[in-house]
SEROVO-114950 format. One line per field, with one value per residue (C-alpha): residue number from 1; residue in three letters; x, y, z. Coordinates in steps of 0.25 Angstrom, whole numbers, padded with zeros to 4 digits. Example, Ala and Ser with C-alpha at 12.3 -4.5 7.8 and 13.67 -1.06 7.14 Angstrom:
// SEROVO-114950
fivex c(1:2)
volum c(ala:ser)
east c(0049:0055)
north c(-0018:-0004)
up c(0031:0029)
***
This chain:
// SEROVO-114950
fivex c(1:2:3:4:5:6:7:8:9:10:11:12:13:14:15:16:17:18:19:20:21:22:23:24:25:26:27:28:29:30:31:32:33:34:35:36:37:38:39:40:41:42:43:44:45:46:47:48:49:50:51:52:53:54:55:56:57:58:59:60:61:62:63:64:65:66:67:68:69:70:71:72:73:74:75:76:77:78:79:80:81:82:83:84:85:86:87:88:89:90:91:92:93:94:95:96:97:98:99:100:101:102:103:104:105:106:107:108:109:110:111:112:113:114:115:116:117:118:119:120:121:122:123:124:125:126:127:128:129:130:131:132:133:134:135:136:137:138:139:140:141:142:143:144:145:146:147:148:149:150:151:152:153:154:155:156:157:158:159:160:161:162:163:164:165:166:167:168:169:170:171:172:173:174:175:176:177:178:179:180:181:182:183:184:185:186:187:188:189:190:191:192:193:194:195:196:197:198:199:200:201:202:203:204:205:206:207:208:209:210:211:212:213:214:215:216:217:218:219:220:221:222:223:224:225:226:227:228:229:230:231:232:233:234:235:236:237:238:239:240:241:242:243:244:245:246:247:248:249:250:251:252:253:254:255:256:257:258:259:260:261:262:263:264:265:266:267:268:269:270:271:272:273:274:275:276:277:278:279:280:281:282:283:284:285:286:287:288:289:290:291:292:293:294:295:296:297:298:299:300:301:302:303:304:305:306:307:308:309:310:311:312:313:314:315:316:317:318:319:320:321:322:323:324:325:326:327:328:329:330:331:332:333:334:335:336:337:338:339:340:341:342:343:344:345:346:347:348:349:350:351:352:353:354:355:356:357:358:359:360:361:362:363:364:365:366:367:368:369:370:371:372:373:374:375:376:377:378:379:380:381:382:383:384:385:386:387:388:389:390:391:392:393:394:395:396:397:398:399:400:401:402:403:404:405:406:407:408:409:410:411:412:413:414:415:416:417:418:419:420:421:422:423:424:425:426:427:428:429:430:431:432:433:434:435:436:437:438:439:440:441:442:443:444:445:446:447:448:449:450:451:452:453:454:455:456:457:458:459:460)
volum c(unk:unk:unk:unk:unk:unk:unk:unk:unk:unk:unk:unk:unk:unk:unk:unk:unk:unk:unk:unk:unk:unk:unk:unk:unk:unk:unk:unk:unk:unk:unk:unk:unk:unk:unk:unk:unk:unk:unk:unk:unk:unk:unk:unk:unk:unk:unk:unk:unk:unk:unk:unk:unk:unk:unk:unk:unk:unk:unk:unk:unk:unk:unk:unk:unk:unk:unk:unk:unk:unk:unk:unk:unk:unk:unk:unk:unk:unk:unk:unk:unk:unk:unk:unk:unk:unk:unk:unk:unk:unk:unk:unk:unk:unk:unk:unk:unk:unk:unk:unk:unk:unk:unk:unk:unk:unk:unk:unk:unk:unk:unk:unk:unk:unk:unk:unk:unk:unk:unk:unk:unk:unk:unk:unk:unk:unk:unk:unk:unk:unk:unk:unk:unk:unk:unk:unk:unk:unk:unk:unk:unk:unk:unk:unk:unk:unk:unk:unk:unk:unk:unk:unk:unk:unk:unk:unk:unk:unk:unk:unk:unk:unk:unk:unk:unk:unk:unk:unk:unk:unk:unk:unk:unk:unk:unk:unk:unk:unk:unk:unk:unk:unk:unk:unk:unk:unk:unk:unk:unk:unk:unk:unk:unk:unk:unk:unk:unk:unk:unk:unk:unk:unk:unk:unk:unk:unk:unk:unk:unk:unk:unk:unk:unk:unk:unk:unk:unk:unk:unk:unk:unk:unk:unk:unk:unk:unk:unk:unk:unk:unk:unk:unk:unk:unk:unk:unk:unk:unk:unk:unk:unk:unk:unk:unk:unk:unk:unk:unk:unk:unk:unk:unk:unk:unk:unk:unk:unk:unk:unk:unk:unk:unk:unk:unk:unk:unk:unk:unk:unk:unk:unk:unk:unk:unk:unk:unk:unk:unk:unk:unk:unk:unk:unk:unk:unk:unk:unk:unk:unk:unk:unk:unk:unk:unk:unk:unk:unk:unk:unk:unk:unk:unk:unk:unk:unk:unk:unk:unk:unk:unk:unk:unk:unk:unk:unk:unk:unk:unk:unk:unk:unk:unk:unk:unk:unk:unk:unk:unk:unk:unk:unk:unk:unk:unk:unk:unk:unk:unk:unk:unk:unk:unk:unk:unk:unk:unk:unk:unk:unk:unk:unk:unk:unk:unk:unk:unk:unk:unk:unk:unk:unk:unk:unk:unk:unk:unk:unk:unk:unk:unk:unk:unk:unk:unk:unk:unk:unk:unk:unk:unk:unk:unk:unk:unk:unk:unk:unk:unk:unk:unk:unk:unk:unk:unk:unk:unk:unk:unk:unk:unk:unk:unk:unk:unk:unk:unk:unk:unk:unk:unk:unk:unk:unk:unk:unk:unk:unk:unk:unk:unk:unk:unk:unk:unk:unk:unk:unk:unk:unk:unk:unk:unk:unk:unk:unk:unk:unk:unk:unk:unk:unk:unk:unk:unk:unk:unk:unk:unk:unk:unk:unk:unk:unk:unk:unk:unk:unk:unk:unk:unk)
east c(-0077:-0079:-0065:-0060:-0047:-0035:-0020:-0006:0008:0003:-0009:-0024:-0029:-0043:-0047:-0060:-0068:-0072:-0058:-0051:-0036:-0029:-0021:-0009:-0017:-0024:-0012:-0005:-0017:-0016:-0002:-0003:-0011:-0001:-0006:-0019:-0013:-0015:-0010:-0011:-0023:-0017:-0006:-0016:-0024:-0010:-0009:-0019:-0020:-0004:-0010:-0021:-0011:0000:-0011:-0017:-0001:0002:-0011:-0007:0007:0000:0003:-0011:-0024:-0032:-0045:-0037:-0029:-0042:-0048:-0036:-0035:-0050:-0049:-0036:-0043:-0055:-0044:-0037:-0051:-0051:-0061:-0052:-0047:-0050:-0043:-0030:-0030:-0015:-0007:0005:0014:0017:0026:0036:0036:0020:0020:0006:0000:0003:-0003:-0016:-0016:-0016:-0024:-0036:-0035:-0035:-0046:-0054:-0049:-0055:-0068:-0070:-0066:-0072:-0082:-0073:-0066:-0050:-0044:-0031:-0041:-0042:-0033:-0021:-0016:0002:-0002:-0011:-0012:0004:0008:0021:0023:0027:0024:0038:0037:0022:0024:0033:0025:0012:0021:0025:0012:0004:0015:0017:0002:-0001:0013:0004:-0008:0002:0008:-0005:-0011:0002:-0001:-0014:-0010:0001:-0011:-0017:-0006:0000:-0015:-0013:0000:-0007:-0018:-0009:0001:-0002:-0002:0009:0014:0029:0038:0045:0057:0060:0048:0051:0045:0054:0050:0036:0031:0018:0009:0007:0023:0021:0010:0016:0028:0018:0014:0027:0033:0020:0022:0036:0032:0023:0034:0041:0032:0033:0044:0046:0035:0046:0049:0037:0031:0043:0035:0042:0033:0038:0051:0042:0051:0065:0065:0069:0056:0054:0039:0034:0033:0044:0033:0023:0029:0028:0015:0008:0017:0011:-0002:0000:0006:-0006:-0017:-0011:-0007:0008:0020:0022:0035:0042:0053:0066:0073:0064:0075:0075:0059:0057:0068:0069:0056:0065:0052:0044:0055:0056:0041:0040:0054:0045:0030:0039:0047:0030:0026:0037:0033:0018:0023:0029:0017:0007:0015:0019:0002:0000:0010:0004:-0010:-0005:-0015:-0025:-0020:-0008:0000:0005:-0010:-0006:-0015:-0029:-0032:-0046:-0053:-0057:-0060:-0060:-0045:-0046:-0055:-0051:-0048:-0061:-0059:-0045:-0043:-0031:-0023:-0028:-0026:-0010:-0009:-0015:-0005:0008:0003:0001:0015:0022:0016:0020:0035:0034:0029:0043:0051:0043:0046:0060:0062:0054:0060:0074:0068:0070:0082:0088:0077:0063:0058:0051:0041:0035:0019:0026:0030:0016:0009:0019:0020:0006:-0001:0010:0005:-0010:-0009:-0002:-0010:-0023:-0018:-0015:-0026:-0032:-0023:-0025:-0042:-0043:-0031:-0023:-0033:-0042:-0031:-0031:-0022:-0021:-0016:-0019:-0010:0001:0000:0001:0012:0021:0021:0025:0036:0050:0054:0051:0065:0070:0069:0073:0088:0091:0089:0093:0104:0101:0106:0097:0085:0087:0088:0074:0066:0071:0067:0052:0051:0055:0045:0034:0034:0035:0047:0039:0036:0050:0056:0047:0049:0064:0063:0072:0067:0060:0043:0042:0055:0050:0039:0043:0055:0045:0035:0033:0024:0037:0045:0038:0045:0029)
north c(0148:0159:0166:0174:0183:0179:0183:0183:0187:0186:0192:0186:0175:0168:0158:0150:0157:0143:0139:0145:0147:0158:0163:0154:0140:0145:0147:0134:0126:0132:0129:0116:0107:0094:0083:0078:0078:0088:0094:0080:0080:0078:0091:0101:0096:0097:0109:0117:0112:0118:0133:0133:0130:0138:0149:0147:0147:0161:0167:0160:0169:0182:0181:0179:0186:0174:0176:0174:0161:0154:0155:0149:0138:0137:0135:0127:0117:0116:0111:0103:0096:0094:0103:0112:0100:0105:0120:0111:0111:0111:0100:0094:0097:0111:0120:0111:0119:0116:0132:0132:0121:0131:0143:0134:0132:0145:0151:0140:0143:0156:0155:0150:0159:0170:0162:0160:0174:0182:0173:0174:0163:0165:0178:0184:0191:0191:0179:0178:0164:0168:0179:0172:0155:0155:0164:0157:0149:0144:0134:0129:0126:0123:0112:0104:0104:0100:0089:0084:0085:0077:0065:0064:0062:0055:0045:0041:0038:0028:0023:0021:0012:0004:0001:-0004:-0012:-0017:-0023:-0030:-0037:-0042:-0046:-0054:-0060:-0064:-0071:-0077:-0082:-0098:-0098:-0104:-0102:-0100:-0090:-0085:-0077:-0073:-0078:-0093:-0102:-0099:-0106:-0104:-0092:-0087:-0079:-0070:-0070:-0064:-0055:-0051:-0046:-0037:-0032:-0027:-0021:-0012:-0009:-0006:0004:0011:0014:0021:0029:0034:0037:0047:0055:0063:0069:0071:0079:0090:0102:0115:0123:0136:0135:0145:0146:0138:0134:0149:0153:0165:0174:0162:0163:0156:0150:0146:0134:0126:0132:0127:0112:0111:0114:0104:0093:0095:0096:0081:0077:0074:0079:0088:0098:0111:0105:0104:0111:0118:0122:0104:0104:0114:0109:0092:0084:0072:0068:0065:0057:0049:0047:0042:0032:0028:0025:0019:0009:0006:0005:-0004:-0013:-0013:-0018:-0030:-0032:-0032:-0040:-0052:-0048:-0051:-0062:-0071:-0067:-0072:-0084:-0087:-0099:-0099:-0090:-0089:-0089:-0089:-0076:-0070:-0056:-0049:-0051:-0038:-0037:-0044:-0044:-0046:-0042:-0055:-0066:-0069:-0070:-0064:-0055:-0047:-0041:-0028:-0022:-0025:-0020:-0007:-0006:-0009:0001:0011:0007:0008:0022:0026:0021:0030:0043:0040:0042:0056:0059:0057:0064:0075:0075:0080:0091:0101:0111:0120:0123:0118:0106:0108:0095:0096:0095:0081:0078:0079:0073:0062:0057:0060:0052:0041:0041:0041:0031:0021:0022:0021:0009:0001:0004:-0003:-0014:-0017:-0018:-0023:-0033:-0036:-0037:-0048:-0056:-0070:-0082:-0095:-0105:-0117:-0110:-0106:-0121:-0129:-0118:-0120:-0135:-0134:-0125:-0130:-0121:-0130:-0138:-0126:-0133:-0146:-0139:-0139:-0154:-0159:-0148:-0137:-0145:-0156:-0148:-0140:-0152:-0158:-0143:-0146:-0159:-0154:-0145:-0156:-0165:-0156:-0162:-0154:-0153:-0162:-0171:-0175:-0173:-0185:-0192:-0192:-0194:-0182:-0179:-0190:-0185:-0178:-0170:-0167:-0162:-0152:-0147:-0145:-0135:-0124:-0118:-0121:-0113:-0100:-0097:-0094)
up c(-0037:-0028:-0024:-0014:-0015:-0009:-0007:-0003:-0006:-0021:-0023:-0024:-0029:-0029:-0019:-0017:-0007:-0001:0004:0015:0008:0004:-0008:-0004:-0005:-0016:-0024:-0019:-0024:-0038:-0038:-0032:-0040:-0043:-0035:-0028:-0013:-0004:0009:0020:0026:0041:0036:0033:0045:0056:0045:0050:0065:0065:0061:0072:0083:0078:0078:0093:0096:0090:0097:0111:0108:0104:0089:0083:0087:0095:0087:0074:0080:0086:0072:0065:0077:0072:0060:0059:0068:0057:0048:0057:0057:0043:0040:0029:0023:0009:0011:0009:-0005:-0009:-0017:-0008:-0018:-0019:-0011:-0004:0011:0012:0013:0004:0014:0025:0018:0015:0031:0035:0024:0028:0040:0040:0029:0040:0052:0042:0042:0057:0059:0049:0041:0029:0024:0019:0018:0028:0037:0049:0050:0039:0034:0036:0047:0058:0054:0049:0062:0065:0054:0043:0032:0035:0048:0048:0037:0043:0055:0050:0042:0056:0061:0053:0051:0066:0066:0054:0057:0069:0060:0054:0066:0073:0060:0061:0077:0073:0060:0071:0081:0070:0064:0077:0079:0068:0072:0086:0077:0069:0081:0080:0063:0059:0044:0036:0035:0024:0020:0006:0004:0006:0015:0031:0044:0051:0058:0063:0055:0069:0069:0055:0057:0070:0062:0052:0066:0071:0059:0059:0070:0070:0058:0068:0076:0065:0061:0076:0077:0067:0078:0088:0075:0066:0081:0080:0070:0065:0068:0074:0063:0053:0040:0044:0057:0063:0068:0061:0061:0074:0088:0096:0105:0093:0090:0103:0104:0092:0093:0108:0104:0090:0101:0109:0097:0093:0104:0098:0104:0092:0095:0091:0081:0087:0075:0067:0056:0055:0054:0045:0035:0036:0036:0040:0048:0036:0030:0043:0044:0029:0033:0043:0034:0023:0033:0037:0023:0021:0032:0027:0013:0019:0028:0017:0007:0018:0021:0004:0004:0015:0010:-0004:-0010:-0005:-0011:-0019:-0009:0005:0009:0026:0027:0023:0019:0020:0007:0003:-0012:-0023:-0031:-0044:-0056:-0064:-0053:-0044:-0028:-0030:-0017:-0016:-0003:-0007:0007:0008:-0008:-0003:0008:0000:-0010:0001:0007:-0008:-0009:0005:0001:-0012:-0002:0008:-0003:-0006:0007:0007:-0003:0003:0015:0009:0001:0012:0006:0016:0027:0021:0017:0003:0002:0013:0007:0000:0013:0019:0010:0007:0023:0029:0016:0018:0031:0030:0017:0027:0037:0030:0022:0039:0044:0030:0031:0046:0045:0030:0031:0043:0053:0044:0041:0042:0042:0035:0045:0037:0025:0033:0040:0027:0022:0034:0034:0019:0023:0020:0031:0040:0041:0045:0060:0055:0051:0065:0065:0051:0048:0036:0024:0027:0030:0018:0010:0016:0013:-0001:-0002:0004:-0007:-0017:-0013:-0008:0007:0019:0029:0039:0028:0024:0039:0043:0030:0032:0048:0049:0065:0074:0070:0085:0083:0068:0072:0083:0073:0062:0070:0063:0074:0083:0072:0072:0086:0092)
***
């Protein structure tokens, strides 16, 4: 490997000339090498795009030479591009203020401003990564931020997948309007319902679950940037803040805002922990969806049987023309792991003694990868499953008719002893409800059959 020399506050040591990074980054790589996860793509990304407008913003205020802030903006909008992806090379577990993500930011970029400026790569010359791309700032404030960031943005990913598998359910439940099956509680056969009344309720708790993950935005778009260290300002211009936010806001096109309390946004990451309350109240919801999804999909011809998946591949090795609903096992997998990650997050969320929180890069990584993971695993679900379901009406006919549910109405008629009495007799003998009512000339045969309408029961 051929190396370059690079320094800081503890001497030289030997970088790869290829790569843009400094003596810090080179020193947290070595350090770090406990996991296979890596900085979040969408943080280092929001990273970098943070560092070219808090740059611009400290040349419009006469802090930094304007040939040394217009290559930083440039090169810090290269990465926000993705185009230095691989100079993020840290572990996400290492030290807990995100300090050496930071320092990886502005070495890179000022790697780069080096490059554009004098055509070679790295170094403190002419633009230094703490002096020039940190101006203003610091890991403690800048963390926070970036953590802010990229969870308001990737919360709307999520949101906006949920709007979407919202549509197709309640297309669904409009297909499904006139087909006509049972209802169950405690898994036991209830009186009829619609399968569209069903699907139409999958539709409403989804979207319901986007709507919690929106709300958490007023807060996730206050950033506390401009706090530097604590919360006090300290070494930053007292216009830099509302500078650089604006100029975020408008690069995004959020109403991102100069934290209301910065001593608050630098020390508590409440908003991560009401974020992931949020994801683990939709995974929760999911879960139900897929397993009533797998439970009315059972079969095809020893189980509920009332709805038909997509066949997408073969399900067992030993048992031929097995299929399995693979898709919904994929998304309560996803949902199971999503759970474990809220926990992580609570548990981060508290590790903040006295004025900093000390798991932020846990933080990161736990919330922005709950996020992608669920949003990846909807739009999956909605265009391999939801939207190629299909119903069994002739099943859900045959099952509703054999429904001991069906007295229900009759109780109105007959009283609830003798209607009980008559569901245990038509389980007895095998017969139906209508069966045995006209058997025993319980009703007059018009009246009977208006009384035992299961169409008339659903309320549609």
């Amino acid at each position: 490997m051929e190396s370059r020399i690079e320094s800081d506050s503890m001497g030289p040591i030997d970088v790869d000339a290829k790569r843009y990074w400094g003596a810090q980054t080179e020193r947290a790589r070595r350090n770090f090498q406990v996991s296979p996860h890596r900085i979040p793509v969408p943080f280092l990304r929001l990273l970098c795009l943070v560092k070219g407008e808090a740059a611009a913003a400290n040349a419009s205020l006469g802090l930094l030479d304007s040939a040394l802030a217009s290559a930083i903006r440039q090169a810090a909008d290269e990465a926000f591009a993705g185009t230095f992806d691989a100079e993020f090379p840290l572990d996400v577990f290492q030290t807990g203020s995100g300090t050496s993500w930071n320092m990886n930011a502005n070495e890179v970029l000022a790697g780069r401003a080096n490059e554009i400026l004098s055509g070679t790569r790295g170094g403190k010359k002419p633009v230094h990564p703490n002096d020039h791309v940190n101006l203003g700032q610091s890991s403690n404030d800048v963390i926070p931020t970036v953590l802010n960031l990229s969870c308001r943005l990737e919360a709307e990913r999520l949101a906006s997948s949920l709007d979407l598998l919202s549509a197709a359910l309640e297309a669904k439940a409009k297909e499904f309007r006139g087909v006509v099956k049972i209802g169950r509680t405690h898994l036991q056969d209830a009186v009829p319902m619609t399968l569209g009344q069903e699907f139409g309720g999958f539709a409403r708790q989804v979207s319901l679950g986007a709507q919690r993950i929106r709300a958490v935005s007023p807060r996730a778009e206050e950033l506390a940037l401009g706090g530097t260290a604590l919360g006090t300002g300290l070494n930053t211009h007292p216009e830099f803040a509302a500078r650089t936010v604006a100029a975020l806001a408008a690069r995004l096109g959020v109403p991102f805002r100069p934290a209301e309390n910065y001593f608050e946004a630098i020390a508590a990451r409440d908003v991560q922990v009401e974020l992931m309350g949020a994801v683990n109240s939709v995974a929760t919801s999911l879960l139900k969806i897929g397993n009533d999804l797998r439970l009315l999909s059972s079969g095809p011809r020893t189980g509920f049987a009332e709805i038909r998946l997509p066949e997408l591949q073969p399900g067992s090795s030993i048992m031929p023309g097995k299929v399995n609903p693979v898709i919904l096992e994929m998304l309560n997998q996803a949902c199971a792991h999503v759970m474990g990650k809220h926990l992580a997050v609570t548990i981060a969320g508290q590790s903040a003694p006295l004025q900093l929180n000390i798991m932020m890069p846990l933080l990161a990584h736990e919330t922005l990868s709950s996020l992608d993971l669920l949003t990846q695993s909807l739009e999956t679900l909605r265009t391999s499953c939801v939207e190629g379901i299909e119903a069994d009406e002739r099943r859900c006919s045959e099952q509703v008719e054999r429904s001991l549910a069906l007295v229900t109405p009759l109780a109105l008629k007959i009283g609830y002893d003798r209607a009980a009495a008559l569901a245990k007799q038509a389980l007895a003998e095998d017969k139906t409800i209508r069966q045995l009512a006209e058997e025993q000339k319980l009703l007059p045969p018009e009246e009977l059959e208006r009384i035992i309408d299961a169409k008339g029961m659903t309320g549609g």
